[in-house]
C-alpha positions as CSV (number, residue, x, y, z in Angstrom):
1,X,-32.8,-111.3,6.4
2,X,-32.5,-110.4,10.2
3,X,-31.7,-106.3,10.4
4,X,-31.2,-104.6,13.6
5,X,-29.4,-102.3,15.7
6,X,-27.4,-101.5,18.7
7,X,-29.8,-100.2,21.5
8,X,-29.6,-98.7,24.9
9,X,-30.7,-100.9,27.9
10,X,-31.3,-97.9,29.9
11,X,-33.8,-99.1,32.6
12,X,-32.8,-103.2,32.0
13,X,-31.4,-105.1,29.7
14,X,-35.0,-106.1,28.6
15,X,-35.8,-103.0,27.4
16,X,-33.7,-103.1,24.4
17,X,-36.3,-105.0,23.0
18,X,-38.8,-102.1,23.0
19,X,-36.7,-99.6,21.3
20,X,-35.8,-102.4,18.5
21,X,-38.8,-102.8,18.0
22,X,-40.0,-99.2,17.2
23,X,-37.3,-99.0,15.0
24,X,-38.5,-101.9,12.8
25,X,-35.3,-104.3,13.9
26,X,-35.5,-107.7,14.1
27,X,-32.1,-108.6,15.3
28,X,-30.4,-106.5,18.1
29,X,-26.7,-105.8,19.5
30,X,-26.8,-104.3,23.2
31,X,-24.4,-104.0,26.1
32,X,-24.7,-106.4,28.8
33,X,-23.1,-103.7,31.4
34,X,-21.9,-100.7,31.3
35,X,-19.2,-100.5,28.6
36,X,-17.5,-97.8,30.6
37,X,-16.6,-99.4,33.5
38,X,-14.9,-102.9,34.5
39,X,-17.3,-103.2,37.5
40,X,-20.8,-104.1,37.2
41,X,-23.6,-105.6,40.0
42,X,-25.0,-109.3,38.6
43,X,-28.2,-109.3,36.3
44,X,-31.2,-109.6,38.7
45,X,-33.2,-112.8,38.0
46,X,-35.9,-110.5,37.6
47,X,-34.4,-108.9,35.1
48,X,-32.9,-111.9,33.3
49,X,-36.5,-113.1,33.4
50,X,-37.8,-109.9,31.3
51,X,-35.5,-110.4,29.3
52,X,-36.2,-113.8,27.9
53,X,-40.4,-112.7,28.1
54,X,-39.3,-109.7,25.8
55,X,-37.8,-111.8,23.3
56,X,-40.2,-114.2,22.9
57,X,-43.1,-111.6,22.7
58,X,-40.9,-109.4,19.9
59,X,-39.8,-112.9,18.0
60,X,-36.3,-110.9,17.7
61,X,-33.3,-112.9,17.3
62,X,-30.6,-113.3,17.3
63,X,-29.5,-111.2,20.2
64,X,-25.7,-110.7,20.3
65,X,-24.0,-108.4,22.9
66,X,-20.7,-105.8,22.0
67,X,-17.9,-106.1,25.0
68,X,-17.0,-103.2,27.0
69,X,-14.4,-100.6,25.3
70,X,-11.9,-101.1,28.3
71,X,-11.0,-104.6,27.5
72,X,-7.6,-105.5,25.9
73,X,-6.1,-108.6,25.4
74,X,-3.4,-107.3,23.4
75,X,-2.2,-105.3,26.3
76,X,1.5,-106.2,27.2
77,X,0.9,-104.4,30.5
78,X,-0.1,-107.2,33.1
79,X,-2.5,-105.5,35.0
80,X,-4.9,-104.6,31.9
81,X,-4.5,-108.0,30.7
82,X,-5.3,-109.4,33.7
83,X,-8.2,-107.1,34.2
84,X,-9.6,-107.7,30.5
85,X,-9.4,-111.6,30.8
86,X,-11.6,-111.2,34.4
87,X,-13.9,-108.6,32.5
88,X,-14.5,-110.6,29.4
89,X,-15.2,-114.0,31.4
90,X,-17.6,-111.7,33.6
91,X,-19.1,-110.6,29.9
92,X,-19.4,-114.2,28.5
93,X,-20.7,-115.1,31.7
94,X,-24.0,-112.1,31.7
95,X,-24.6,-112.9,28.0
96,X,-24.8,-116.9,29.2
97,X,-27.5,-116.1,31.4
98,X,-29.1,-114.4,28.7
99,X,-28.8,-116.7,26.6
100,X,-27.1,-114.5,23.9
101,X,-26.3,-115.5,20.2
102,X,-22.4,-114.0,20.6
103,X,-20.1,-111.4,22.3
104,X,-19.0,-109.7,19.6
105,X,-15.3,-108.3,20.8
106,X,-12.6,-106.3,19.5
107,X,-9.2,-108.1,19.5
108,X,-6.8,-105.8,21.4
109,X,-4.1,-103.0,20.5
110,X,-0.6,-104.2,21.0
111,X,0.6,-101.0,22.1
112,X,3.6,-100.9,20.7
113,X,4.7,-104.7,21.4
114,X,4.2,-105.3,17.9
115,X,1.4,-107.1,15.7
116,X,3.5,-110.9,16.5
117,X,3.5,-110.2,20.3
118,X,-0.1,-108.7,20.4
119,X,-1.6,-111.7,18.3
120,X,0.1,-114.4,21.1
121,X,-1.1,-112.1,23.3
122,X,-5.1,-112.4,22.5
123,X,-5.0,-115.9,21.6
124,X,-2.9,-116.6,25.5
125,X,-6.1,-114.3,26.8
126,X,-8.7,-115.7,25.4
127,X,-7.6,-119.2,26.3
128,X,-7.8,-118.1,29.9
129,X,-10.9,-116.6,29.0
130,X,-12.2,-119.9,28.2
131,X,-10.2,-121.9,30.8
132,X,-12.2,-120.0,33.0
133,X,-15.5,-120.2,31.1
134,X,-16.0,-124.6,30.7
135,X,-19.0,-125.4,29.0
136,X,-20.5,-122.0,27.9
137,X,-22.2,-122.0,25.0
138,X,-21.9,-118.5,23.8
139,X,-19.0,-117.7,21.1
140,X,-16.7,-114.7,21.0
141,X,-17.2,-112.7,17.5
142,X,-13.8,-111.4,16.8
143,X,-14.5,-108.2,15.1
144,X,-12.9,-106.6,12.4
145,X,-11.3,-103.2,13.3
146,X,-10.3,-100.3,11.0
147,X,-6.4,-100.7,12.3
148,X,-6.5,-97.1,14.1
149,X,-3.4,-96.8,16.2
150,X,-1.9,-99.9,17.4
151,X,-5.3,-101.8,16.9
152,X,-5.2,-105.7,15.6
153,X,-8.0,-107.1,13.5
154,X,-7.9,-104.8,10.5
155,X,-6.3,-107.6,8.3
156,X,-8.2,-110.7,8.1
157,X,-5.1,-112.8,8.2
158,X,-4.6,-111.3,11.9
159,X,-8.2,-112.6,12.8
160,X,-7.6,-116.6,11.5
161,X,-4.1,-116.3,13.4
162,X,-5.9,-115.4,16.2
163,X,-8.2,-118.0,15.9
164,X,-5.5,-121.0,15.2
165,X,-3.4,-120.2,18.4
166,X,-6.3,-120.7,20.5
167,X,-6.8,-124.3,22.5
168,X,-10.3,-123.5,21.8
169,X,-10.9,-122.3,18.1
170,X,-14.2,-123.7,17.8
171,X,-15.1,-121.2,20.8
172,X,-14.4,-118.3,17.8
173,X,-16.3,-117.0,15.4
174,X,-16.1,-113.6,13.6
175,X,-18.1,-110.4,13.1
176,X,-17.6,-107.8,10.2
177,X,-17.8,-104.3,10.4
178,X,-18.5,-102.6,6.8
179,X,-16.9,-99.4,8.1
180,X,-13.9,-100.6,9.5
181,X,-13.2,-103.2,6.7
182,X,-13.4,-100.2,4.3
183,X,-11.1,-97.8,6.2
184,X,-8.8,-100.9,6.8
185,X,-8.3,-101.1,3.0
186,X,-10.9,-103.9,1.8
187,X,-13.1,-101.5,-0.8
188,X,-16.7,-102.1,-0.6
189,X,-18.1,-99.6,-3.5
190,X,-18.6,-101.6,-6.9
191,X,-19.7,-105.0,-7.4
192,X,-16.8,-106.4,-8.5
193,X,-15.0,-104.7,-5.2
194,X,-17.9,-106.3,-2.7
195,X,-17.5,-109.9,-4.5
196,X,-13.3,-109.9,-4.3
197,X,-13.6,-108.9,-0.1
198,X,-16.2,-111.3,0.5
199,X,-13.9,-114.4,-1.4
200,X,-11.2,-112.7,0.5
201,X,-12.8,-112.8,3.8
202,X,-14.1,-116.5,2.6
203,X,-10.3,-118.1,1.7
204,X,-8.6,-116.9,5.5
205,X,-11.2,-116.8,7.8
206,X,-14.3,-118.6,6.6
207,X,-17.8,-117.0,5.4
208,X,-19.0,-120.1,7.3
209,X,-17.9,-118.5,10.7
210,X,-19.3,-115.3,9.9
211,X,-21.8,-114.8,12.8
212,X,-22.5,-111.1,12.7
213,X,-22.2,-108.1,10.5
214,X,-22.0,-104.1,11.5
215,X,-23.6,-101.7,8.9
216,X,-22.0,-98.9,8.8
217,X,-21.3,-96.4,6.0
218,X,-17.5,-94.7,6.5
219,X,-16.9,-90.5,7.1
220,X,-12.9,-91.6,6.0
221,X,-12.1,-92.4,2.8
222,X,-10.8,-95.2,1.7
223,X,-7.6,-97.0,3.4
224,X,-7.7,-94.1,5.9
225,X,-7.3,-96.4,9.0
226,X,-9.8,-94.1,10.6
227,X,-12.2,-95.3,12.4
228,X,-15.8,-92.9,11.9
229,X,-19.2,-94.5,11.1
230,X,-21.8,-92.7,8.8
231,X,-25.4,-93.3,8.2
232,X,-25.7,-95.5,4.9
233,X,-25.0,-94.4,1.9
234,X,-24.5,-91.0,3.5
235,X,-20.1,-91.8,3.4
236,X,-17.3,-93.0,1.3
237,X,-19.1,-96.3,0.5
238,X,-22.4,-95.1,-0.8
239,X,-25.3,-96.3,-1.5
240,X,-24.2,-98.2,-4.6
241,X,-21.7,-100.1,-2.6
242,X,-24.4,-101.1,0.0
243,X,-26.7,-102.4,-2.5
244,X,-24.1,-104.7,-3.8
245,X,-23.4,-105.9,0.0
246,X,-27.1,-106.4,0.7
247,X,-27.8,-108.6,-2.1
248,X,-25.1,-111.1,-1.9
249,X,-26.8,-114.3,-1.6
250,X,-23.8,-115.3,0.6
251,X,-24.5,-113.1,3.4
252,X,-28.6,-113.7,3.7
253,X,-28.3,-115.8,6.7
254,X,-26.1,-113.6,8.4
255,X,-27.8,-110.6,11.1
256,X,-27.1,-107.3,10.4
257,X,-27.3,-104.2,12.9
258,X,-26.4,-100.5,12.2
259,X,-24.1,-99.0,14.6
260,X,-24.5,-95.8,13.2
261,X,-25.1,-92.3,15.3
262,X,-28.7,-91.8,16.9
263,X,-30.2,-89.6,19.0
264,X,-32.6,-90.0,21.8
265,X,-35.6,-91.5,19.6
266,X,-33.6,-93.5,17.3
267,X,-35.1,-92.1,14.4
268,X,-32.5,-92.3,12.6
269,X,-32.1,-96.3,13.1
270,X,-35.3,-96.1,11.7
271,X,-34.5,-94.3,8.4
272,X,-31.2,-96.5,8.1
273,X,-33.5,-99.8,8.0
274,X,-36.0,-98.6,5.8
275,X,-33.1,-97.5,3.6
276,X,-30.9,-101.1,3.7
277,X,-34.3,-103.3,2.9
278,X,-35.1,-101.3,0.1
279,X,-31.6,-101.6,-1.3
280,X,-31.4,-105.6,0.0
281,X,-34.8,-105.6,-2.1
282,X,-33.0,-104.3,-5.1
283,X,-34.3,-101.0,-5.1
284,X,-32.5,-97.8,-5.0
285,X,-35.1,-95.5,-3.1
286,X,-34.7,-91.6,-3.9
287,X,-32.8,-89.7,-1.9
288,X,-34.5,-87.6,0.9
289,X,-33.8,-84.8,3.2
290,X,-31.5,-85.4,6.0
291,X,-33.3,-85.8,9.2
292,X,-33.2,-82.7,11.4
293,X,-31.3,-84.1,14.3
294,X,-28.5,-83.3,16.0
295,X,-26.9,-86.7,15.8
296,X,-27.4,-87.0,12.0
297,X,-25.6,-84.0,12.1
298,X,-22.7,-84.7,13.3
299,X,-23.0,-88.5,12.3
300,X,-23.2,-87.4,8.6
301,X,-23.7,-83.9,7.4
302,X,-20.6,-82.3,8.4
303,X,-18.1,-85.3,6.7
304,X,-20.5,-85.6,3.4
305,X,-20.3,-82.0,2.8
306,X,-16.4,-82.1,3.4
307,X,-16.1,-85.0,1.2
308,X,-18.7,-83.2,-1.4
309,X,-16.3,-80.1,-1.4
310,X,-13.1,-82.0,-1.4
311,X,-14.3,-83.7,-4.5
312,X,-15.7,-80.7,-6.1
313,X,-12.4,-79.0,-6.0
314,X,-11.0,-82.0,-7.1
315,X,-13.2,-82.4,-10.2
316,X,-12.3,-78.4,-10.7
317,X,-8.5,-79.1,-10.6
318,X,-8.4,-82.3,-13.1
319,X,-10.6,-80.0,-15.6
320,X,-8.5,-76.6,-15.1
321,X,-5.4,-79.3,-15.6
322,X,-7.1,-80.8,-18.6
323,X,-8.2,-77.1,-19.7
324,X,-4.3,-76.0,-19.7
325,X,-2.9,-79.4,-21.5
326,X,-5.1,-78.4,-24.4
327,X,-3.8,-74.8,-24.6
328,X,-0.1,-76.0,-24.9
């Protein structure tokens, strides 16, 4: 089972390698330019070079790049559209020269031109996209999205729509982000709930096309629409949940990364990895002190304790109810 992370290319693209590899990954997500800004300079030979020397010496693969948070082909307005198609050809592009395993992408928010216009609208994009793209080998991961706002993607009939407008369809494949499926309304805590979003997943868009997967436990509950990672089994999922997702033989072919809050060491990527392969190796580890960081902090500690009151008053309610039935 290939288990990774997303990682910083501070100083080159190359270096992501490094830090994966201190954290125990073998698989890895990056940015191929800043995902902050539609302009970037081209990828240095040099740098491309490093690159390819870094992956060979780690062995880690795949390699599969996230497209920048500014792109939307959902957008009715034509300027951002027009932008976003230019940006992601300029993505799919960088991650050629790469020679990446995917960009994984979010679909688009329609912005209040509603889910019928926004689907026509990715599938028009993206077959500019690939209009201007002939002959690249690297696939776009449509990723699933917790349906926040106006965003597409949190159904998984909106994905395979997506998908049979293009010209191109075998130019898409899909990636699946346990947090946002979760928050979207596709449970992921029992067995039995794991095993009925999986067939679901399977009968509209395809297990087969599943390229990529996003561990991420959720800070929302469940059908929040809310978009907030958590460290595994540190949210509304839980550990049990995770346990059943790791050891379904239909995903073991499928990489894994955690996009889950860091801070500058990546410790916590660490922790999160040990933590998945003992629950992918059926085990169900004890649990141990939060790490002392900032970013587990906020990633984790302040939602879990919320969520640990707010079901502890809860449980105190449905007993003084309970208590007071009797009495009558």
């Amino acid at each position: 089972m290939k288990l990774g992370a997303h990682m910083s290319v501070a100083g080159g693209v190359h270096t992501a390698f490094a830090r994966a590899e201190s954290v125990g990954g073998t698989a890895l997500q990056i940015f191929v330019k800043n995902a902050s800004q539609w302009a970037a300079k081209p990828l240095p030979e040099e740098e491309i070079r490093l690159f390819a020397e870094e992956r060979k010496r780690t062995g880690i693969l795949p390699v599969v790049a996230h497209d920048s948070y500014l792109i939307n082909l959902a957008s009715p307005a034509a300027a951002l559209w027009k932008m976003s198609i230019r940006a992601m050809v300029n993505e799919l592009e960088r991650c050629e020269l790469l020679a990446l395993d995917g960009l994984v992408a979010h679909p688009g928010s329609h912005v209040g031109s509603g889910e019928s216009q926004g689907l026509k609208r990715i599938a028009q994009g993206l077959d500019d996209v690939f209009r201007r793209s002939p002959g690249l080998r690297v696939p776009i991961l449509l990723e699933t999205t917790a349906g926040q706002g106006s965003n597409l993607g949190w159904r998984f009939e909106q994905l395979a729509t997506i998908r049979d407008l293009v010209r191109e369809p075998e130019r898409i494949s899909f990636c699946l982000d346990t947090c946002h499926v979760f928050a979207a309304g596709y449970d992921l805590r029992t067995a039995g709930a794991v095993a009925a979003t999986l067939d679901e997943f399977d009968q509209v868009c395809g297990l087969r096309d599943l390229k990529a997967v996003h561990l991420n436990d959720s800070l929302k509950p469940f059908e929040s629409r809310r978009d907030r990672h958590a460290h595994i089994g540190e949210g509304e999922i839980g550990r049990a949940g995770f346990a059943t997702f790791m050891t379904d033989p239909r995903l073991a072919d499928v990489p894994m990364v955690l996009e889950t809050p860091k801070g500058d060491e990546a410790k916590e990527d660490a922790r999160n990895l040990e933590l998945i392969r003992a629950l992918a190796a059926g085990t169900m580890p004890k649990r141990k002190r939060a790490m002392p960081t900032e970013a587990w902090r906020k990633g984790t500690l302040k939602g879990a304790a919320k969520i640990a009151r707010e079901r502890s008053k809860a449980r105190r309610d449905a007993n003084s109810d309970a208590a007071s039935g009797s009495g009558r």
